[in-house]
LOMAR-996434 format. One line per field, with one value per residue (C-alpha): residue in one letter; x, y, z. Coordinates in steps of 0.2 Angstrom, whole numbers, plus 5000, padded with zeros to 4 digits. Layout:
N
titor <- c(A / ...)
xx <- c(X / ...)
yy <- c(Y / ...)
zz <- c(Z / ...)
//
This chain:
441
titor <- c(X / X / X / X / X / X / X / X / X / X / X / X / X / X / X / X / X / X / X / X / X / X / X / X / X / X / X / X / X / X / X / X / X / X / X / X / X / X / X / X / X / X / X / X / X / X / X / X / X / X / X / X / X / X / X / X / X / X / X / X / X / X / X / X / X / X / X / X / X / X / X / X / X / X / X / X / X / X / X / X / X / X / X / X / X / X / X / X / X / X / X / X / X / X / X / X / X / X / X / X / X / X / X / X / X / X / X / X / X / X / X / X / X / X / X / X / X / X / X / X / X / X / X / X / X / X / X / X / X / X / X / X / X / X / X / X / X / X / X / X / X / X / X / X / X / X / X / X / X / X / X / X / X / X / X / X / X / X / X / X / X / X / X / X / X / X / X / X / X / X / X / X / X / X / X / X / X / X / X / X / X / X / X / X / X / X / X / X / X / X / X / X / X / X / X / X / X / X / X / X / X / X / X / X / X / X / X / X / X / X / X / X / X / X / X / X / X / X / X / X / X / X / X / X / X / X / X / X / X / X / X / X / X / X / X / X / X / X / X / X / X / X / X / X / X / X / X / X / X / X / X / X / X / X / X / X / X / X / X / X / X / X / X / X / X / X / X / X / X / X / X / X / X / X / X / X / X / X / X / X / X / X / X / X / X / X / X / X / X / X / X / X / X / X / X / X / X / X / X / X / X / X / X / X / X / X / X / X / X / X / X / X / X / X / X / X / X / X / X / X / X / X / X / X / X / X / X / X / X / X / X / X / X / X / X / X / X / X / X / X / X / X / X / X / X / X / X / X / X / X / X / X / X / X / X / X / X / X / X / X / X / X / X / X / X / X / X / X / X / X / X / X / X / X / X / X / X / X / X / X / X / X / X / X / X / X / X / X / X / X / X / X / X / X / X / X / X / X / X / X / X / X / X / X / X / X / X / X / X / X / X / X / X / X / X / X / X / X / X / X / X / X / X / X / X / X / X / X / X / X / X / X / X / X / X / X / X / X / X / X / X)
xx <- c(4983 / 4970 / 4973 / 4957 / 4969 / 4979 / 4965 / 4967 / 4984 / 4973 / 4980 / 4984 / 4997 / 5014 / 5022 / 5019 / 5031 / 5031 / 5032 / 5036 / 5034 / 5050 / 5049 / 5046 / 5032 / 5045 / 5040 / 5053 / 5051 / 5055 / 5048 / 5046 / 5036 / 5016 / 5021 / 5035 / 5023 / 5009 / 5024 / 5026 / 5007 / 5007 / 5024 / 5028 / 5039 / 5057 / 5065 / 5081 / 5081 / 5089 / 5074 / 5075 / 5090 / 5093 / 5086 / 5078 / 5094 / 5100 / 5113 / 5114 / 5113 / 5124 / 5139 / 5138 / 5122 / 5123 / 5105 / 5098 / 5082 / 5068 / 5050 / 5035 / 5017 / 5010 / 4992 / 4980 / 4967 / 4983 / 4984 / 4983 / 4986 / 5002 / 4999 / 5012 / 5009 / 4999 / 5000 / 5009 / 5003 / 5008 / 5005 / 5009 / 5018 / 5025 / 5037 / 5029 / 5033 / 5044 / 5051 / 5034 / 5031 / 5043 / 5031 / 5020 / 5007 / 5008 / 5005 / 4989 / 4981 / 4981 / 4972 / 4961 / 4957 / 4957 / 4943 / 4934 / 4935 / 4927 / 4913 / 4918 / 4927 / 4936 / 4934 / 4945 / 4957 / 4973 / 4973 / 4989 / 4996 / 5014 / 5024 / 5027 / 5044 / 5048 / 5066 / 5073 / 5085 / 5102 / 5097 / 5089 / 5109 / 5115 / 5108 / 5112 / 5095 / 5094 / 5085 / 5073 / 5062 / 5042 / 5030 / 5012 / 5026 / 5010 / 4999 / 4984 / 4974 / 4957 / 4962 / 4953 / 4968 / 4977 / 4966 / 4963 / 4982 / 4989 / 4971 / 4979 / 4994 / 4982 / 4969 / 4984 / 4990 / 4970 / 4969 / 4986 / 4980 / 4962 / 4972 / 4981 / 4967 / 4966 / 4953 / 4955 / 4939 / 4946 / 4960 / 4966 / 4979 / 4986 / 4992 / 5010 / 5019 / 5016 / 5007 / 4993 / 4982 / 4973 / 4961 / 4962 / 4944 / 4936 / 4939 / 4939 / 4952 / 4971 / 4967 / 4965 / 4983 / 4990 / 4981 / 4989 / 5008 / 5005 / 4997 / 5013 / 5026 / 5016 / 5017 / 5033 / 5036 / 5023 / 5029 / 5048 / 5040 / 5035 / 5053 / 5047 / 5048 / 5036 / 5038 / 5031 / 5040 / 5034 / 5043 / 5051 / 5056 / 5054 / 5045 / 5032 / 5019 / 5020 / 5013 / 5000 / 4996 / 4978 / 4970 / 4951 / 4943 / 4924 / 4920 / 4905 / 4897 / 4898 / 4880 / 4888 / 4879 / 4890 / 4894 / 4902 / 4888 / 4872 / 4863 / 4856 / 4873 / 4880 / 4895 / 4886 / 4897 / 4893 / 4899 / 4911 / 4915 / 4920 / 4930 / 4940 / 4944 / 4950 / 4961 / 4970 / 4973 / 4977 / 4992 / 4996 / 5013 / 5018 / 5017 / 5020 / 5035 / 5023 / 5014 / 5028 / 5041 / 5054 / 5067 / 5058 / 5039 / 5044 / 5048 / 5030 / 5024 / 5025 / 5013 / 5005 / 5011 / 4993 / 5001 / 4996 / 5008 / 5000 / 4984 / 4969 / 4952 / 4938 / 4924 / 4927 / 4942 / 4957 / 4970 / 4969 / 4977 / 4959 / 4946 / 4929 / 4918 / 4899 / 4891 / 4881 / 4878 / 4882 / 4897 / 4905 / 4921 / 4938 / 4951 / 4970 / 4979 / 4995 / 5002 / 5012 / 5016 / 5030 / 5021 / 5021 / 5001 / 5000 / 5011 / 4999 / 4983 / 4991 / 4995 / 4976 / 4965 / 4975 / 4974 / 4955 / 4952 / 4961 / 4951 / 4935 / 4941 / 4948 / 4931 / 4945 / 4936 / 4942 / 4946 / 4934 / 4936 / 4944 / 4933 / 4945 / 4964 / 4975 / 4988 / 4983 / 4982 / 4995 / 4995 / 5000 / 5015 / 5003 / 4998 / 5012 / 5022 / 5038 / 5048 / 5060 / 5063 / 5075 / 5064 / 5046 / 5058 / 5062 / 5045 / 5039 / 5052 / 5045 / 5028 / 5023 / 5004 / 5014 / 5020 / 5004 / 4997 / 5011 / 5023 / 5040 / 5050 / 5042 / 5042 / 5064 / 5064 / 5055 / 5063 / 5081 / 5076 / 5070 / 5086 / 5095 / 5087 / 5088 / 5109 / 5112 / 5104 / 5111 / 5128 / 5124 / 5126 / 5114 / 5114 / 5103 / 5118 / 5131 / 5122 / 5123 / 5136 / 5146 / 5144 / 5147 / 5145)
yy <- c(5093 / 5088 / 5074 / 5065 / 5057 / 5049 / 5035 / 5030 / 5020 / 5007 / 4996 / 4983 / 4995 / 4991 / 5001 / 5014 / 5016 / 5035 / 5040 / 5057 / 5052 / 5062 / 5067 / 5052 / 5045 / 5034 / 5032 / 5036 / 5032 / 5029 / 5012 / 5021 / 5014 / 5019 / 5030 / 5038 / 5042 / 5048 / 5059 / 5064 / 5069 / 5080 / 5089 / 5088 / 5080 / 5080 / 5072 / 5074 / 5085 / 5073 / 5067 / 5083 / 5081 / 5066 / 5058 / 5039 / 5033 / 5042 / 5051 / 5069 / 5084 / 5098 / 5094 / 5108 / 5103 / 5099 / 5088 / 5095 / 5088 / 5100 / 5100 / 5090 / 5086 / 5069 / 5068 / 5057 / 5055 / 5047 / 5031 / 5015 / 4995 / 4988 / 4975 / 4963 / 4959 / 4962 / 4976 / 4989 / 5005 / 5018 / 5034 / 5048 / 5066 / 5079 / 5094 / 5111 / 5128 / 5135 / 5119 / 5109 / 5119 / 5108 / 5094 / 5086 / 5082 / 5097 / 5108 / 5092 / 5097 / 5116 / 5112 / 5104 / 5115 / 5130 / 5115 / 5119 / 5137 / 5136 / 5124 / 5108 / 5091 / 5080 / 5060 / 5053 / 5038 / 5029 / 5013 / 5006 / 4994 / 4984 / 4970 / 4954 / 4947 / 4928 / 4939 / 4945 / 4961 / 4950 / 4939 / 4956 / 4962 / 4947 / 4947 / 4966 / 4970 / 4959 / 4944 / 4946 / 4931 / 4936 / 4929 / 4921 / 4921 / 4917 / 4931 / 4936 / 4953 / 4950 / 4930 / 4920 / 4905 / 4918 / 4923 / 4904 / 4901 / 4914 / 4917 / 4911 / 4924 / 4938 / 4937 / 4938 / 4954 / 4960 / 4955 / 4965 / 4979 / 4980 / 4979 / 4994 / 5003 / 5001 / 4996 / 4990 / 4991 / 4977 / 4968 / 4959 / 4955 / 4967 / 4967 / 4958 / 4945 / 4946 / 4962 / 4965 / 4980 / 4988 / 5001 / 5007 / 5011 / 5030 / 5041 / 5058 / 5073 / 5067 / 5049 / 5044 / 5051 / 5041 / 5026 / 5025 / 5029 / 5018 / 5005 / 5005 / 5004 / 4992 / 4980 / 4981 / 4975 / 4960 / 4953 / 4954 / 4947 / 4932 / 4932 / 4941 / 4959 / 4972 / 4986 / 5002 / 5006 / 5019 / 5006 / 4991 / 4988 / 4992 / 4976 / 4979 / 4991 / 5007 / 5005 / 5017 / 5025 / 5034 / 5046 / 5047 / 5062 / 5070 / 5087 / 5085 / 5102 / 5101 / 5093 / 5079 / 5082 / 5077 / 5094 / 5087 / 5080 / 5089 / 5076 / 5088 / 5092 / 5082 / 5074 / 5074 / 5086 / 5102 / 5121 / 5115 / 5098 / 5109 / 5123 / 5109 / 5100 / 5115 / 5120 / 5105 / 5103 / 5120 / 5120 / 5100 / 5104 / 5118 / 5108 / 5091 / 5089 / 5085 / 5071 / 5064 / 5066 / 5053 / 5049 / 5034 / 5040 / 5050 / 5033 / 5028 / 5043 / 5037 / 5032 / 5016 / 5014 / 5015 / 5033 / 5051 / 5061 / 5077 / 5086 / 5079 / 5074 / 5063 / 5053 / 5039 / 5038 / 5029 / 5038 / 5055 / 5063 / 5065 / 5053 / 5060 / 5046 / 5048 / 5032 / 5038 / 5056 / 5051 / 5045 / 5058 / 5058 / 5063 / 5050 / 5062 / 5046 / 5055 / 5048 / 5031 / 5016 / 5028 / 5044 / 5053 / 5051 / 5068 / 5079 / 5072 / 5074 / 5091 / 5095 / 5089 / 5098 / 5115 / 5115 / 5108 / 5122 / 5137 / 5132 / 5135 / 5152 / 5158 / 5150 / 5138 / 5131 / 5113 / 5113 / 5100 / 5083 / 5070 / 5056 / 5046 / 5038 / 5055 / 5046 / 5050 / 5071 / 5081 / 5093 / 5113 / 5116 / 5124 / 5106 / 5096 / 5088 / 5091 / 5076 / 5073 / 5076 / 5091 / 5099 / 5096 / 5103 / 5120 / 5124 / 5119 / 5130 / 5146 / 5144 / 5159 / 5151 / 5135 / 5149 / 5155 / 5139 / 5134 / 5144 / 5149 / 5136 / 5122 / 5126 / 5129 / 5116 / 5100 / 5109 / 5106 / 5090 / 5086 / 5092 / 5084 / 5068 / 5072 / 5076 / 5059 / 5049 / 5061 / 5055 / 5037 / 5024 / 5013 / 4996 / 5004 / 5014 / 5002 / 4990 / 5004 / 5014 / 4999 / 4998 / 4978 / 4968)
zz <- c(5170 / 5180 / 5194 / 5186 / 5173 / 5185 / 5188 / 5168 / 5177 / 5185 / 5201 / 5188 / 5178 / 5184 / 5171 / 5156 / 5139 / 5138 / 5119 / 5106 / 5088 / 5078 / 5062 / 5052 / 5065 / 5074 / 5092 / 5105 / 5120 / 5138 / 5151 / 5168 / 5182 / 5189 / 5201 / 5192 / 5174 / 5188 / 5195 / 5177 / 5174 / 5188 / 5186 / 5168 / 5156 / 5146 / 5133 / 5125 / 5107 / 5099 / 5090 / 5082 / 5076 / 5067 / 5054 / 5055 / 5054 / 5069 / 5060 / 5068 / 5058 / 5067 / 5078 / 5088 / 5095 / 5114 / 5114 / 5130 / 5138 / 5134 / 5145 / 5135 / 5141 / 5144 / 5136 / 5148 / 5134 / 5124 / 5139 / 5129 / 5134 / 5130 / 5118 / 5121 / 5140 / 5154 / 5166 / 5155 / 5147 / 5135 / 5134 / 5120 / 5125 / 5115 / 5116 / 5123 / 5122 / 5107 / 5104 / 5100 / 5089 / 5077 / 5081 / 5065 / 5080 / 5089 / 5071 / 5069 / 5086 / 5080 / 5064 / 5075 / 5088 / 5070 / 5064 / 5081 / 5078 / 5063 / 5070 / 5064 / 5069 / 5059 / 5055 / 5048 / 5044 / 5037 / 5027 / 5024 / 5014 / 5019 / 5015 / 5025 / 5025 / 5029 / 5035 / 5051 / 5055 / 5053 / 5036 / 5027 / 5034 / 5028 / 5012 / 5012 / 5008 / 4993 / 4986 / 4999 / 5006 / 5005 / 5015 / 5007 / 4989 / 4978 / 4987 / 4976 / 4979 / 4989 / 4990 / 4999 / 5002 / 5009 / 5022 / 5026 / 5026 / 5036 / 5045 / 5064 / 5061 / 5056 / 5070 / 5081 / 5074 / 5075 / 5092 / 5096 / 5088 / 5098 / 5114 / 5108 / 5105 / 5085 / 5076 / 5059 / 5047 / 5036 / 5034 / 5016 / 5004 / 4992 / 4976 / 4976 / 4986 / 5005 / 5004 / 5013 / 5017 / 5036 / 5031 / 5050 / 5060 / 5056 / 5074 / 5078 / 5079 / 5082 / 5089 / 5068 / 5065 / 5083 / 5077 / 5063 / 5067 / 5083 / 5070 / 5061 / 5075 / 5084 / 5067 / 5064 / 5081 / 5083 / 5065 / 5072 / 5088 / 5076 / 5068 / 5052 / 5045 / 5040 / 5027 / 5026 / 5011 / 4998 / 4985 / 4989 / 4972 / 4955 / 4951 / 4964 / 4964 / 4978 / 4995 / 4999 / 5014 / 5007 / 5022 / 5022 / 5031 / 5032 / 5042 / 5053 / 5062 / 5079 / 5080 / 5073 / 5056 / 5039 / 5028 / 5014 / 5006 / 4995 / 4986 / 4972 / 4967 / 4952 / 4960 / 4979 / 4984 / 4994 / 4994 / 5009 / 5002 / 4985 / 4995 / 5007 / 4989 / 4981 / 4995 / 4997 / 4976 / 4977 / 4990 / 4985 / 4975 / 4983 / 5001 / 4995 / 5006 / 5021 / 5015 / 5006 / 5016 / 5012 / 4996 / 4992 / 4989 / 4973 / 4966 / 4969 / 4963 / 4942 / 4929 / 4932 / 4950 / 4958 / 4961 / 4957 / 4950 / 4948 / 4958 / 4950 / 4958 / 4952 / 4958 / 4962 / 4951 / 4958 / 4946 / 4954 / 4968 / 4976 / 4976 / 4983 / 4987 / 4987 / 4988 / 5004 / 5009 / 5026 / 5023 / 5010 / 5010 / 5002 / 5000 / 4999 / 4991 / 4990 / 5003 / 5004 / 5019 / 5025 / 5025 / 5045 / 5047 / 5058 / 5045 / 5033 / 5042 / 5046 / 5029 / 5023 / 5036 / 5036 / 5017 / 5017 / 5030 / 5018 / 5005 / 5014 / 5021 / 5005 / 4994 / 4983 / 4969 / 4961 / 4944 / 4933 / 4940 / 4931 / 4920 / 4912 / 4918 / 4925 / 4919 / 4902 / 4907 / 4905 / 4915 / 4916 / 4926 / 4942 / 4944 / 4942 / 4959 / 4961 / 4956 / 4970 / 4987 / 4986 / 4974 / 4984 / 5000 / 4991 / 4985 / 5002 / 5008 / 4997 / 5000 / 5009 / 5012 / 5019 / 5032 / 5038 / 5040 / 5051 / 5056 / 5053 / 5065 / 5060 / 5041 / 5043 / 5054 / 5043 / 5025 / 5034 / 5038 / 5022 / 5012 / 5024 / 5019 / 5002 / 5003 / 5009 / 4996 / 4982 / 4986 / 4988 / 4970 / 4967 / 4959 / 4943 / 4940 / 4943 / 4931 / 4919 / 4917 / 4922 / 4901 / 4904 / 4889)
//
């Protein structure tokens, strides 16, 4: 690396929080003095494997392990403020060698560099909505996760008392977020009690997919900071609609000219645009694992839930599992709204340019775009998502295209995981069932 990035750790920078983000976009990461993360730059990096081999709970998978410190990278152009406090950094590394190659980021950056090859750059961006919580860590334990306490109870989508209310709280999280490096587009309630919604800032290449994992580990700590909780939940409850985690991105050629969009064609969309469209509804169930990675966002996935449930597109339709929207040739873009609040933003991002890219290499064509609700279409069995996690991990698992695109290791590797995942839940009894084979009168 080049000693050119060691002047991005100004005199002012006392210390830096060094970072990987695991498999479900949780930030790991070390505080180590200046000198010490300059040392860092210059020699290399290591981190202990063991955040490849847990899950978010920190349960490991294979006793045998021995959880040895494997060599990363720290990337300069990754060096942020640290929001809570002067005179702290952060800064993003990454696994290297045969190991990264089980990283969701590292598999992004080779979709981007494959974009470059190609001759175009990605722009793109997360919007997220989240709960608020009036609840900390011990009364959600307390309460064992049960008649939770929301903040803004009487929240009404778009309101305009709630922005006057609680505008104090949310210029402070705004300002935390600039500080950090993230910009947010807009920022306002959502539908539901103490929901809100952060369409994040448009950027280039990986910064879109760190913006937004950073956005959401960086919220989770300011509202706790302010003895409250965030949730990234897919869904919270089966009263409350899902929380979404829609991914916006737009191919540009490397003059920086838009390629998506052709005014004379009848949905504004060009020969690219089409192709990148058909390759992503074309791999979507097979792949589905990636964007939708957890137990929880098959629950979101239902009829009437805000949710697709099957690979569909329209214009400007919000039922489908694609939404292209034209309302400016500049600004054509496609709108994957698959995933949810608790997707991994570079497995998605991954997931969506690899697929986009396929589909102009291989000349995919879109089936016809949706008119009316999706949710009235039944589909044929080629478009339909698997419905749960074990069964989205298998197909994953059998896709022979997923394998190309990204590799053997990291394909095993994230299909283990995600069975994994799916094994504990399978064994775990819920309340629902309780309640009803129970067969109390």
């Amino acid at each position: 690396m080049s000693n050119k990035s060691h002047a991005l750790f100004s005199s002012t920078i006392k210390e830096v929080h060094l970072g990987i983000f695991d498999l479900d976009a949780v930030f790991r990461h070390k505080l180590v003095d200046t000198a010490k993360a300059e040392k860092l730059l210059k020699t290399g990096y290591s981190f202990c494997d063991v955040i490849h081999g847990w899950d978010t709970a920190e349960q490991t998978w294979d006793p045998s392990d021995t959880y040895i410190d494997r060599p990363c990278q720290i990337f300069p152009d990754t060096v942020r403020s640290w929001p809570f406090g002067s005179g702290a950094a952060i800064a993003i590394a990454d696994f290297t060698g045969e190991f990264g190659e089980k990283s969701p980021r590292n598999q992004l950056l080779r979709q981007i560099d494959k974009a470059g090859s190609m001759g175009f750059q990605a722009l793109a961006a997360f919007e997220f909505e989240f709960f608020v919580l009036d609840e900390t860590p011990d009364t959600l334990r307390e309460n064992a996760f049960r008649r939770l306490n929301f903040f803004a109870k009487n929240n009404r989508t778009y309101s305009l008392q709630s922005a006057a209310v609680h505008q104090d709280l949310f210029r402070k999280l705004k300002t935390t977020m600039e500080t950090l490096g993230v910009g947010f587009d807009s920022l306002h309630t959502e539908l539901g009690p103490g929901c809100f919604e952060a369409p994040l800032v448009a950027t280039p290449g990986v910064k879109a997919a760190d913006d937004a994992a950073l956005f959401k580990n960086f919220a989770k700590a300011f509202f706790s900071r302010e003895g409250r909780s965030a949730v990234f939940m897919s869904k919270l409850s089966e009263d409350l609609p899902g929380q979404s985690g829609h991914f916006h991105i737009s191919l540009k050629d490397m003059a920086g000219t838009p390629v998506f969009a052709d005014p004379d064609d009848p949905d504004g969309l060009s020969a690219t645009g089409r192709a990148f469209l058909g390759g992503i509804l074309a791999l979507l169930p097979e792949m589905l694992a990636l964007p939708a990675h957890s137990v929880n966002a098959y629950k979101r996935m239902v009829p009437g839930a805000w949710a697709p449930t099957w690979a569909s597109w329209g214009v400007q339709n919000r039922t489908c599992a694609v939404r292209v929207i034209n309302d400016h040739p500049e600004s054509t873009r496609i709108e994957f709204r698959v995933s949810s609040a608790d997707t991994n933003p570079h497995t998605t991002m991954a997931f969506v340019l690899a697929a986009g890219l396929w589909g102009i290499e291989s000349g995919a064509a879109p089936p016809r775009a949706e008119i009316g609700s999706a949710y009235l279409v039944r589909p044929d069995n080629s478009r339909a998502f698997p419905r749960d996690l074990q069964s989205a991990a298998s197909r994953l698992g059998s896709s022979s295209t997923a394998r190309a695109l990204f590799g053997d290791t990291f394909i095993n590797h994230f299909v283990r995981s995600r069975e994994i995942e799916a094994a504990e839940a399978a064994r775990h009894v819920s309340e629902w069932e309780l309640r009803r084979y129970l067969e109390v009168l």
